[in-house]
VOMARTI-523754 format. One line per field, with one value per residue: residue in one letter; z, y, x of N, C-alpha, C in turn. Coordinates in steps of 0.05 Angstrom, whole numbers, plus 5000, padded with zeros to 4 digits. Atoms other than C-alpha are relative to their C-alpha. Layout:
<pts>
res <- c(A,...)
n.pz <- c(Z,...)
n.py <- c(Y,...)
n.px <- c(X,...)
ca.pz <- c(Z,...)
ca.py <- c(Y,...)
ca.px <- c(X,...)
c.pz <- c(Z,...)
c.py <- c(Y,...)
c.px <- c(X,...)
</pts>
This chain:
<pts>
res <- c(X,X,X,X,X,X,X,X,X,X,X,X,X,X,X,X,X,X,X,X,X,X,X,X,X,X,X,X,X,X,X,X,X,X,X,X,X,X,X,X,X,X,X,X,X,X,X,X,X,X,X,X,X,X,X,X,X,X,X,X,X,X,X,X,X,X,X,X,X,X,X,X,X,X,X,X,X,X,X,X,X,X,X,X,X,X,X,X,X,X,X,X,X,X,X,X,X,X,X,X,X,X,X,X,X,X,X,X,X,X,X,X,X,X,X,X,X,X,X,X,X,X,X,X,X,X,X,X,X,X,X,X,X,X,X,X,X,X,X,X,X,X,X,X,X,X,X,X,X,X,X,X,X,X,X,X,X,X,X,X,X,X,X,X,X,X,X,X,X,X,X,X,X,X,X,X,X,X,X,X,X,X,X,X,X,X,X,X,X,X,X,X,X,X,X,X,X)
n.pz <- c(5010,5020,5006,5034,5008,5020,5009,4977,4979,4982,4996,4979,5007,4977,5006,4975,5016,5004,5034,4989,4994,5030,5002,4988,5018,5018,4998,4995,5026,5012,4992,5008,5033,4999,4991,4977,4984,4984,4989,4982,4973,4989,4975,4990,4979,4985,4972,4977,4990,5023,5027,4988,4988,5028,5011,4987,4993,5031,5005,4984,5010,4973,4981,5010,4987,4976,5005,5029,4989,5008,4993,4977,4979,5020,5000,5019,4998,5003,4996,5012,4986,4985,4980,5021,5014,5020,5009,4981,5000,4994,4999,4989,4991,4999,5010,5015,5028,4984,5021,5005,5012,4996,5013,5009,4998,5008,4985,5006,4978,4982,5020,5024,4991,5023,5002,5019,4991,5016,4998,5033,4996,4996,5016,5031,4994,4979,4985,4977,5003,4984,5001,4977,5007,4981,5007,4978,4970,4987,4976,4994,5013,5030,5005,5031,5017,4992,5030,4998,5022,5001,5032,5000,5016,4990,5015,4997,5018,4981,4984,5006,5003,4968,4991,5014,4978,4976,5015,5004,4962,4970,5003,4983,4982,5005,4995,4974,4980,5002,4983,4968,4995,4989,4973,4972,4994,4997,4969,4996,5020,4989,4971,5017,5014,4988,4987,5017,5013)
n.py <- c(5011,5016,5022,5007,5029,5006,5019,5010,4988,4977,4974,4983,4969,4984,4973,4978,4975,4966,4995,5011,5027,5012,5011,5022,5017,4999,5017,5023,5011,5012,5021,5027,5017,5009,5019,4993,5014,4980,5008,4972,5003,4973,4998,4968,5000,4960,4998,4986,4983,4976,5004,4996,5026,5032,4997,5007,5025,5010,4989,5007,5033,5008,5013,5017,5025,5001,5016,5004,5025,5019,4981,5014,4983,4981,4983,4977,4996,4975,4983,4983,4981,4987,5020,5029,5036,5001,5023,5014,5035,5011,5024,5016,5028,5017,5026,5004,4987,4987,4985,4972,4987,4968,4984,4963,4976,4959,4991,4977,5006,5028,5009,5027,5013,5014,5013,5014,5022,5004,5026,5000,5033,5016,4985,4988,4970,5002,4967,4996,4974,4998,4981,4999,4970,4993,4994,4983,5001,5010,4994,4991,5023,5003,5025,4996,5026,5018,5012,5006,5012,5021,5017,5001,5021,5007,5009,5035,5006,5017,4983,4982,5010,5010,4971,5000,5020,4980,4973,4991,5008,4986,4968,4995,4987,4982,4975,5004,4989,4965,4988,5011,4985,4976,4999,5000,4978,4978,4978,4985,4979,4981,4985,4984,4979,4974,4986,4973,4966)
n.px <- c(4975,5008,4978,4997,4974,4984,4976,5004,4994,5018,4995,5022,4991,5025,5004,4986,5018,4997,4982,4976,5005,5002,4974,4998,5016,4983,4978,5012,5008,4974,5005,5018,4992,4965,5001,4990,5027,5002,5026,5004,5014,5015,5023,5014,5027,4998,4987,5000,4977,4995,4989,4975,4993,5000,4986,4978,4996,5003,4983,4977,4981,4980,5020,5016,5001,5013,5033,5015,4989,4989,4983,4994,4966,5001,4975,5000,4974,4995,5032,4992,4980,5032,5008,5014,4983,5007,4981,5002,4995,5016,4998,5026,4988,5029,4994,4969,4984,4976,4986,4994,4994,4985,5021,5001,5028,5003,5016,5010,5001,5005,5015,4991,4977,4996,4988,4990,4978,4978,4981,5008,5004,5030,5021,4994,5007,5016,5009,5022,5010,5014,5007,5013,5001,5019,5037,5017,4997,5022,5007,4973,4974,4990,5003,4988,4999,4968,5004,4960,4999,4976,4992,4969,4996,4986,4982,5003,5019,5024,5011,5028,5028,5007,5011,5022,5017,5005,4993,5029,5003,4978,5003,5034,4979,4982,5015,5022,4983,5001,5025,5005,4982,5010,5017,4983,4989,5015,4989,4977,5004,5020,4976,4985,5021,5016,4980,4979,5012)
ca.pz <- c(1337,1269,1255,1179,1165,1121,1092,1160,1204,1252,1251,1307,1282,1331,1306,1340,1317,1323,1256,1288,1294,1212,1205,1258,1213,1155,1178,1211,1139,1109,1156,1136,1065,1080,1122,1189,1252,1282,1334,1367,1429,1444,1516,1538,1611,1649,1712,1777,1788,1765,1711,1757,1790,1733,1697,1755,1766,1680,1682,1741,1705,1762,1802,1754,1792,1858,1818,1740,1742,1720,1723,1770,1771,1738,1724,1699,1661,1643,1659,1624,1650,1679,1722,1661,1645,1578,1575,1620,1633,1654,1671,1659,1676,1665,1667,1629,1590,1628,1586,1599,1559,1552,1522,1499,1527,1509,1562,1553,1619,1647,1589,1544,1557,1498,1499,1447,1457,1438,1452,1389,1418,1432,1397,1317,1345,1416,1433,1490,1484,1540,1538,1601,1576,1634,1630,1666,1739,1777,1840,1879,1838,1775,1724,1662,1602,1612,1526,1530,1463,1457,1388,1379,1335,1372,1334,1349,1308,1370,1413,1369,1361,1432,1451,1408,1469,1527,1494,1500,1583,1604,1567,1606,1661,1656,1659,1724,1756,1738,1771,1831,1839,1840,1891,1940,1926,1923,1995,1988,1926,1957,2028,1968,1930,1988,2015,1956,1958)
ca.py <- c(6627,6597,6532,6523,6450,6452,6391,6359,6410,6457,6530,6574,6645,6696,6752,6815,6881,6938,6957,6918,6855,6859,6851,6796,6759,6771,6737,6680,6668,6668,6621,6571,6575,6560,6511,6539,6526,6594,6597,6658,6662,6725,6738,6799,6804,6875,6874,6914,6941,7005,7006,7022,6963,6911,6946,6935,6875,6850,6893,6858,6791,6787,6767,6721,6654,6681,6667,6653,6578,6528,6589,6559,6622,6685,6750,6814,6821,6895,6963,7025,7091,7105,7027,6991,6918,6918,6851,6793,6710,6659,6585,6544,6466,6421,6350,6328,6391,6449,6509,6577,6632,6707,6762,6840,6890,6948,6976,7034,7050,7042,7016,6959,6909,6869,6815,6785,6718,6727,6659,6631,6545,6542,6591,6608,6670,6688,6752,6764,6831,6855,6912,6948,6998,7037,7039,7078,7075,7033,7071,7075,7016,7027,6981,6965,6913,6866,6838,6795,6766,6708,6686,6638,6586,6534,6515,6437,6407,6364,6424,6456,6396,6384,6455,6455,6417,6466,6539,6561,6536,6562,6634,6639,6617,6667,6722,6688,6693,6764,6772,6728,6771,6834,6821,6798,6865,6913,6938,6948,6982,7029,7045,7062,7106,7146,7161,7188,7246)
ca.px <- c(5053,5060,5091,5118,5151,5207,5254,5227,5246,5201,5212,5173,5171,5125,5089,5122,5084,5136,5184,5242,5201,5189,5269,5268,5217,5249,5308,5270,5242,5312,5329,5277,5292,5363,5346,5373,5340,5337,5279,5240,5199,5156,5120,5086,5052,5035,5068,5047,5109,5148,5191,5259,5252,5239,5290,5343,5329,5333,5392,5427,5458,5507,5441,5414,5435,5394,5326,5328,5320,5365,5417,5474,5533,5521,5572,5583,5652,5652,5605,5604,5623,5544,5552,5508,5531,5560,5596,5566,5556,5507,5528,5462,5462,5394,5403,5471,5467,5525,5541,5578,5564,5586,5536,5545,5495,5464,5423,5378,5360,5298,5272,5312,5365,5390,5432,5480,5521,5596,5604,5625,5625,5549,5508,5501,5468,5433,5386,5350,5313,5278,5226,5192,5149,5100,5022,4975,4981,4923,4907,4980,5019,5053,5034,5083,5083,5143,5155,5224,5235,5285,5316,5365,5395,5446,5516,5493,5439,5407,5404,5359,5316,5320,5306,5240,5207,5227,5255,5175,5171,5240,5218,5150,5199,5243,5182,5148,5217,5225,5157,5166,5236,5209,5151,5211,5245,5195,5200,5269,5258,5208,5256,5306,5273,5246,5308,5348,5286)
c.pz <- c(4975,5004,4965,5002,4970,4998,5034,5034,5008,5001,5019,4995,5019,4990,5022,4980,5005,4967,5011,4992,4973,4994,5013,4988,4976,4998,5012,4971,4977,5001,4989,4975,4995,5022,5033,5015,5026,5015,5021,5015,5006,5013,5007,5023,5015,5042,5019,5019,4989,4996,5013,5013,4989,4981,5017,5001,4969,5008,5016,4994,5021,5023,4995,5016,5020,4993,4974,5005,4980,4989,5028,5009,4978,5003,4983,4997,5004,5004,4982,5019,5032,5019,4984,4993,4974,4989,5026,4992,5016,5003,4998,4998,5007,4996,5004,4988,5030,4977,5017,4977,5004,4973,4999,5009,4996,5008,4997,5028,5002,4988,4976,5009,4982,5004,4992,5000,4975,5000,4979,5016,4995,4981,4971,5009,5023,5000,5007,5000,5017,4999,5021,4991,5027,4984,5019,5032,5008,5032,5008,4984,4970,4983,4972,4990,5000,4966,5005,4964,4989,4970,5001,4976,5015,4974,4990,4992,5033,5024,4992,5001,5030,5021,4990,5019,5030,4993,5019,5030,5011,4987,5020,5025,5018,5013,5025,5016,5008,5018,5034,5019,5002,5013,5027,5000,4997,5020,4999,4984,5010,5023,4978,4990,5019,5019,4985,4991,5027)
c.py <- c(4985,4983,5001,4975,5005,4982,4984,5010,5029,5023,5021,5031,5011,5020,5011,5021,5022,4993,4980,4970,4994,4993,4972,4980,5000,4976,4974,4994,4990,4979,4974,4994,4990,4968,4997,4993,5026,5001,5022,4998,5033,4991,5023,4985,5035,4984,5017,5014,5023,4998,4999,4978,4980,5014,4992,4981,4979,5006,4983,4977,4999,4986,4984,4978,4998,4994,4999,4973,4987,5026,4996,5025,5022,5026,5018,5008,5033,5015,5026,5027,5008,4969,4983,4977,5011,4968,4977,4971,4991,4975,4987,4961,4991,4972,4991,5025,5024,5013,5028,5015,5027,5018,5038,5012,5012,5000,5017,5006,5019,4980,4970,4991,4974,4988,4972,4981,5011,4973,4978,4961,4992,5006,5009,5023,4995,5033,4991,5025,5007,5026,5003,5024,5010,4996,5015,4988,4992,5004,5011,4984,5006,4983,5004,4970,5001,4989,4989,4981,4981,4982,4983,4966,4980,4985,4959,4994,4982,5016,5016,4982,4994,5027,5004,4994,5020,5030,5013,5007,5013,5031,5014,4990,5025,5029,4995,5001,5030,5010,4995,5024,5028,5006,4999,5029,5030,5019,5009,5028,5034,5022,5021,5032,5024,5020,5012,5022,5019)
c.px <- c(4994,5023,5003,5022,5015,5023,4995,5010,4982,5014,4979,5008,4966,4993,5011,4984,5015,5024,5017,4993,5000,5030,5002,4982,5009,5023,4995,4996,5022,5011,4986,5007,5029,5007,5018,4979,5000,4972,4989,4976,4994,4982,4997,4983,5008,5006,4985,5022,5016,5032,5032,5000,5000,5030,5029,4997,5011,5034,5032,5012,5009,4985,4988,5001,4990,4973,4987,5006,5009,5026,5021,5031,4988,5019,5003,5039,5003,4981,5008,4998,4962,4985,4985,5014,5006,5016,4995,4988,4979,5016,4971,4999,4963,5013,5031,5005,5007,5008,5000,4998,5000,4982,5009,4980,4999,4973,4984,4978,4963,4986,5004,5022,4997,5021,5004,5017,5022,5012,5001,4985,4975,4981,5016,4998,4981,4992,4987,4998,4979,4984,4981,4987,4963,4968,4991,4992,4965,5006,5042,5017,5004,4994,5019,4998,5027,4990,5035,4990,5028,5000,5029,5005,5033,5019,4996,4977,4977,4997,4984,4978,4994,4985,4978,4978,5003,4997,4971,4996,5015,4988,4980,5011,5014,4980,4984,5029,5003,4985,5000,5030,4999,4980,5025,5012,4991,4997,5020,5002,4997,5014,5023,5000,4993,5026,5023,4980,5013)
</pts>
């Protein structure tokens, strides 16, 4: 992670290494010279699980409030014709701070799940970009790299400086829930699976 101080304010930009990520740095760098306080979080860990099941589970917002934490109601407004989210909500609540917001998806199934806050109140701009991509199978267990990449810049000046201090914790969060949530549902998974052959 690099830090660059500018005009007394911290900017956290993450190397990312595919084409996509040179745009997303790009525009972090804009940012800084403009004096925005846009702020991006990249984690990568390889999972032990296969790729249909981390993907349903990313995919399922409507389930977020059973085990993303500090996640207290979550909801899917709209789906598209093949059951994908493309229009869904989070309530999250730490402390004093309590915010709804409402996000755009675009799924790519079993592989990516991106989501864009339309909510104008809170966020300047929110992505969460999730990528599950397989690796070579160890013995019977699937193993795939989990990469979520969270950018965001908040409409309110003391929730970015305030967010500077967790952002980093709840993301690496965020990827040990994932994990802990797809050990609980891996059996089911599995019963699934063997009964639509």
């Amino acid at each position: 992670m690099i830090r660059c101080g500018l005009s007394s304010r911290v900017h956290l930009i993450t190397p990312i290494r595919t084409f996509g990520g040179i745009a997303s740095r790009l525009r972090q760098a804009a940012e800084a010279r403009s004096g925005g306080s846009l702020q991006s979080y990249h984690v990568t860990k390889k999972l032990s699980y296969p790729q249909e099941l981390l993907y349903d589970i990313i995919s399922g917002v409507d389930k977020y409030h059973e085990f993303i934490p500090y996640c207290t109601h979550s909801f899917v407004n709209a789906r598209d014709a093949e059951g994908e989210p493309i229009e869904a909500g989070l309530d999250v609540g730490f402390s004093a701070f309590h915010e709804t917001f409402v996000c755009k998806l675009s799924c790519e199934r079993p592989e990516k799940v991106k989501a864009t806050s339309i909510t104008e109140s809170l966020f300047e701009s929110l992505d969460t970009d999730w990528t599950i991509k397989p690796l070579s199978g160890q013995g019977e267990r699937e193993v795939c790299q989990v990469d979520l990449v969270l950018s965001y810049e908040f409409k309110d000046e003391l929730y970015n400086k305030t967010s500077l201090f967790f952002a980093k914790k709840i993301t690496k969060l965020m990827l040990k829930a994932l994990e802990q949530r797809a050990f609980s549902m891996q059996k089911e998974f599995k019963e699934r699976a063997a009964a639509s052959q």
